[in-house]
N, C-alpha and C positions, 0 to 999 in steps of 0.2 A: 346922389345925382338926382335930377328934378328935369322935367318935359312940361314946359306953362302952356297954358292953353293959347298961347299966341305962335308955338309951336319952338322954345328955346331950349336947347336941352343944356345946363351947367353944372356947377357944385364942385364936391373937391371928393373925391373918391378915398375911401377908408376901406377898399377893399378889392383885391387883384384877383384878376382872373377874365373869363370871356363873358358877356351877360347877351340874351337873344332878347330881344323886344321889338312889339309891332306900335305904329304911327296910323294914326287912323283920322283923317280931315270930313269934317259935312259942314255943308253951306244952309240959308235959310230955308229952304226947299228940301231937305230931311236925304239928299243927296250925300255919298260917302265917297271914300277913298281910301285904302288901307298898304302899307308897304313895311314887309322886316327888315329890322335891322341887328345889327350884333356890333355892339360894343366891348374892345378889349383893352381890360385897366392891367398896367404892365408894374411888376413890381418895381421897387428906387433901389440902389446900390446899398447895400446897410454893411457897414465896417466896423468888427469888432475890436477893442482893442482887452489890454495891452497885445503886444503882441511877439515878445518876450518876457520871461519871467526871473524874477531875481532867484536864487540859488541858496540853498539851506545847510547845515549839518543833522544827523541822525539825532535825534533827541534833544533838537533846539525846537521851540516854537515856531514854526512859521510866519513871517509876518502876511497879515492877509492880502489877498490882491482880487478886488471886485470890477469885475468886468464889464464894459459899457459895450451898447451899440449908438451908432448915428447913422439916417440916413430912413429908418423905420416909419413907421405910422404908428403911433397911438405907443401903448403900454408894452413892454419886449418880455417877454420870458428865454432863460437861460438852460440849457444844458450842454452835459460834458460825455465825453468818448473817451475811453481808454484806459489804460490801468493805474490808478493813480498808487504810490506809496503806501505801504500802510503807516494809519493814522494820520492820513491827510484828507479830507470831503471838501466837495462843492454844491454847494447851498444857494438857491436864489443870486448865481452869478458871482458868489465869492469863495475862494480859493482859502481853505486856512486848514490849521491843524499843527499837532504835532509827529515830524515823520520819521519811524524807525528803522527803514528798509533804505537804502545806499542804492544809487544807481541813477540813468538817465529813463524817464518818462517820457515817451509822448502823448500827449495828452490834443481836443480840437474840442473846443467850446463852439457853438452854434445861439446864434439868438432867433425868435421869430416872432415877429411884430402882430399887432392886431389885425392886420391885411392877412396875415399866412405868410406873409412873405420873410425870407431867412439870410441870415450871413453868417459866416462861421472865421474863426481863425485856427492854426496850427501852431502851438509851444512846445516847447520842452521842457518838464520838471527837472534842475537836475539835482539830487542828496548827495550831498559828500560824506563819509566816515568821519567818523569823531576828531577832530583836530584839523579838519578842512583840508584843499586839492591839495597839500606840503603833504599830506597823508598816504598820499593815490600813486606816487612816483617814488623813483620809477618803476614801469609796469615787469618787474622781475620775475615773470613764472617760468618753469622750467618747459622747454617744449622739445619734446622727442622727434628726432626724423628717421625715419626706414627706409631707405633705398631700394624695392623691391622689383630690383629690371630684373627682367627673365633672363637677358641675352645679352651677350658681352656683347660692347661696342671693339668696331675692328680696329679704332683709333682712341685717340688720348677718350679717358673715362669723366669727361664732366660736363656732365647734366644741370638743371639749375630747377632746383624744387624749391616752387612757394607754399606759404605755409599763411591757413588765416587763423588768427588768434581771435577765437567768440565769447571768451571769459564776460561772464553776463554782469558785474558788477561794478568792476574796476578798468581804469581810470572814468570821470565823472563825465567824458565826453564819449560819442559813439567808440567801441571798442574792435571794432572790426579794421585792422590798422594788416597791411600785408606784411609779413616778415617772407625776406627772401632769402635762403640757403645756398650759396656755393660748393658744388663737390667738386673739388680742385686737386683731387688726389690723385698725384701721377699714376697712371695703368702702362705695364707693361704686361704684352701678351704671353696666357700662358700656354708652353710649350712642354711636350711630352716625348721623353726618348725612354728605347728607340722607339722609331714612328714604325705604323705597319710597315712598310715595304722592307725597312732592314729587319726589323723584328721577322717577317714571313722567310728571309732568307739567308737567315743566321739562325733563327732558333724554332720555327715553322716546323719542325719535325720530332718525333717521337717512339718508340717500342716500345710496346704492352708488356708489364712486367718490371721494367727498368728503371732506373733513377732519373729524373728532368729537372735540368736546369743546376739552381737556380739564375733566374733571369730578374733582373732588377730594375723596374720602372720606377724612372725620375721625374719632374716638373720644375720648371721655371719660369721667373716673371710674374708679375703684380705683386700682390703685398702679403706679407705676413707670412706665417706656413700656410705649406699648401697642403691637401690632403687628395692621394691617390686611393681611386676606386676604380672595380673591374665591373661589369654588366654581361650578360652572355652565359652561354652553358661552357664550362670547362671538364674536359675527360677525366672520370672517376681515378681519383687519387691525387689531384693537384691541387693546390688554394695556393688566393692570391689573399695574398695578408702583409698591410703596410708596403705595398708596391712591393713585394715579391712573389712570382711564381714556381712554385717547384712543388716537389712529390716523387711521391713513386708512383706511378703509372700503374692503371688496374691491368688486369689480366684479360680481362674483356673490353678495354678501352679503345679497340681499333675503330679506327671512323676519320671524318673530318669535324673540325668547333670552329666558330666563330666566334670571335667579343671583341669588346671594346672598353679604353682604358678612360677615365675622366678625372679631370684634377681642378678643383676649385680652394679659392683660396676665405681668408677669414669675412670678405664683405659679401659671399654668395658668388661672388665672378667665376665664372668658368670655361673650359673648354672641352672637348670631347675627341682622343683619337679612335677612328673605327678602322675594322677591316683588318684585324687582326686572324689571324688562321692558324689552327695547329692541325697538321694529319700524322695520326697516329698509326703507323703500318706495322702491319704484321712481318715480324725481324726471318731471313733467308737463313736456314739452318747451315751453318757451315764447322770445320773443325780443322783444325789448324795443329802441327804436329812439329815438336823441336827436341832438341837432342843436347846434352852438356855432358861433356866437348863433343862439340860436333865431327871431331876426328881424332883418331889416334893410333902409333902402331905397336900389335902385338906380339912380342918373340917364340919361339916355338916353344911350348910346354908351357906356356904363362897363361894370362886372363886377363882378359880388358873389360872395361865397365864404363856404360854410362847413362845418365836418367835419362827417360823420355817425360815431354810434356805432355801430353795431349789436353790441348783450348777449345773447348765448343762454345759457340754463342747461337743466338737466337730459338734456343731450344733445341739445340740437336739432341737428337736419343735415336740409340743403336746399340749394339753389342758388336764390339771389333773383336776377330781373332786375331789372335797374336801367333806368328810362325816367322822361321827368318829362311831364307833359300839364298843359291848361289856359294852354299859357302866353302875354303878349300875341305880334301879332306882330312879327316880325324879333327875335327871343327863343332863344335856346337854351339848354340846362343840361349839362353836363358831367361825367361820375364819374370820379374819377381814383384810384389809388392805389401810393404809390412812384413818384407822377412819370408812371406810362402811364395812358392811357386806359383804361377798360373798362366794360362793360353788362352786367356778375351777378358777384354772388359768392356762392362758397361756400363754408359753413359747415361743418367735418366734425364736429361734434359732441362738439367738447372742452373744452366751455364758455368759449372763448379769446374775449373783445370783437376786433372789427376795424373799422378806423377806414377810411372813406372821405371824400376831397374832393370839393363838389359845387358845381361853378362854375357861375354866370349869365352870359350877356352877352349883350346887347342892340346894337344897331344891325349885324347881320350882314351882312357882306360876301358878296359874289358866290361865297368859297368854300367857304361854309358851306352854301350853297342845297341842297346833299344832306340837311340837318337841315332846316331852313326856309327855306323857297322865296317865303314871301312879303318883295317888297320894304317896306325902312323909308319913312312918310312922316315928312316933312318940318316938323316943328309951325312956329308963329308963335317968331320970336326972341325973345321977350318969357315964352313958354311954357318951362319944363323938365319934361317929362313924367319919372314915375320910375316903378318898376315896383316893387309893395313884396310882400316876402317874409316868410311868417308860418310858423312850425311849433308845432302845440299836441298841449300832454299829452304832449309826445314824439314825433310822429305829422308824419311831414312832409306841409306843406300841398298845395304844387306835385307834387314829385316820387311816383313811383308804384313797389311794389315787386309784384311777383311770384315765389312760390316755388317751383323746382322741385323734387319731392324723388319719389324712389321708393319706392312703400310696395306689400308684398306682391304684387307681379310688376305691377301700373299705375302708371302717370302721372298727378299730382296738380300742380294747377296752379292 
């Protein structure tokens, strides 16, 4: 650009950007005038091409592709961005080589002209595998999916998981293609019996010591086997193993437990019943007394016989005397058991029944008189008197029991 001294400023600019200059006029009289200016030279549109690139195989030659700008000033210099193949370079605007490496390139060549000023294009390299894109399909890789919900859905079970496939080589165009997954597998809810509330009031209870259950938790609904698990502290002596409950109950096991029963099937689905209770009470000592034959009658001078039971539970222990009263006279009653006599037994509180024999005999001899001392009469031979024996509700009629037991440092009787 050029300013004549008749004050013309022209020319053709070779170079962009802002430039500041000052203009300064005098007349023949040494007189002046001075004003700045700023001149801005704007770059031209400069278009690179090609602006696609033709497509190669692995270990073929390349054919070259040299790159033009239009649109510049003056002489262009070339450069390139991005990762090209190996064995492929770009050299003063041209594209050549031979390339080893499969895959899509991006690649932006840039020109910039003798002004400074620049234009660029965006290509894509793409290599194919040996045998060309017949080679690349179909894209067959194996792709795993895991369904990992925390939380059963309350209704049908299907979700819809996509999946991006970023395999960085193959097929020869962008690979990032979405693969969509359907889980279309009926769900049906699963369900646990019993549920707490029949469970708490059918099998909710227990005695320290004793045998429990077994009780047998089920599942059903969704898919495949299911597998039952318990959670919770349960009372020393029980295990739940394979959806069963049972044991013997410890000896110190009285209390109240809590748990809960869970059952999930083979995809992870699950469900949870809570609020399951067991109370373990300490069992009411009782004892309970029967007789075989509970009746029967005796002729005079004969003997009658029959076992007693005696059932304790809940740890009853005591010492019973055994004595019979009421009875006529020249009458005696007998306790025997294993063959010896005896007058108490005792119960040591392990809920074991023990059996006693309890003989009558009537017309006693002179050396019985230490038991019954009154002599037998005589009846009319025409008489058989008989002496009849009853035991009800369990409860012996004649004979009489008394318990000894010690309870908190006295004698209870």
């Amino acid at each position: 650009m050029t300013l004549t001294p008749a004050g013309v400023l022209s020319g053709t600019p070779t170079q962009g950007g802002t430039f500041a200059f000052t203009v300064t006029a005098a007349d023949p009289q040494g007189d002046s005038g001075s004003r700045n200016y700023s001149l801005q030279i704007a770059c031209p549109t400069i278009t690179v091409a090609p602006t696609s690139l033709p497509t190669d195989n692995s270990g073929t030659a390349y054919t070259p592709v040299t790159f033009t700008e239009s649109g510049g000033i003056g002489a262009a210099t070339f450069a390139e961005s991005g990762a090209l193949p190996t064995g492929m370079t770009f050299k003063a605007g041209v594209l050549s080589g031979t390339p080893t490496q499969t895959g899509s390139f991006p690649l932006q060549i840039t020109t910039t002209d003798s002004a400074s000023c620049t234009g660029s294009v965006s290509d894509t390299l793409t290599i194919y595998p040996v045998g060309g894109p017949q080679a690349m399909v179909p894209d067959n890789e194996t792709i795993t999916v895991s369904d990992t919900e925390s939380l059963v859905p309350a209704i049908a079970d299907i979700e819809t998981i996509t999946i991006t496939d970023t395999e960085p080589s193959t097929p020869a165009v962008s690979d990032n293609e979405s693969i969509t997954v359907t889980d279309t597998l009926p769900y049906a809810p699963i369900t646990i019996t019993p549920g707490a509330s029949s469970f708490n009031a059918s099998s909710g209870a227990g005695t320290p010591g004793e045998i429990y259950g077994p009780v047998t938790f089920r599942a059903n609904g969704d898919t495949g086997t299911l597998t039952i698990s318990e959670s919770g502290t349960l009372p020393a002596g029980l295990t739940f193993n394979n959806g069963t409950l049972a044991g013997t109950l410890s000896a110190t096991s009285a209390g109240s437990y809590t748990f809960s029963v869970s059952a999930s099937d083979v995809y992870g689905d699950q469900t949870a019943e809570q609020g399951y209770t067991l109370i373990i009470s300490k069992p009411i000592p009782t004892l309970k007394i029967s007789a075989n034959p509970d009746s029967f009658t005796i002729a005079q001078g004969k003997t009658g016989e029959t076992t007693l039971t005696f059932t304790p539970s809940g740890g009853y222990t005591g010492t019973l005397a055994l004595s019979c009263s009421g009875l006529p006279a020249n009458s005696a009653c007998i306790f025997s058991q294993n063959s010896e006599s005896i007058n108490s037994l005792t119960l040591s509180g392990n809920n074991q029944a023990e059996s006693v024999v309890l003989t009558f005999e009537t017309d006693v001899n002179s050396q019985q008189a230490g038991i019954i001392s009154v002599p037998s009469p005589q009846p009319p031979a025409a008489v058989v008197p008989a002496l009849a024996i009853w035991f009800s509700s369990g409860l012996v009629g004649f004979p009489s029991f008394r318990r000894r037991r010690k309870m908190r440092g006295k004698n209870q009787r």
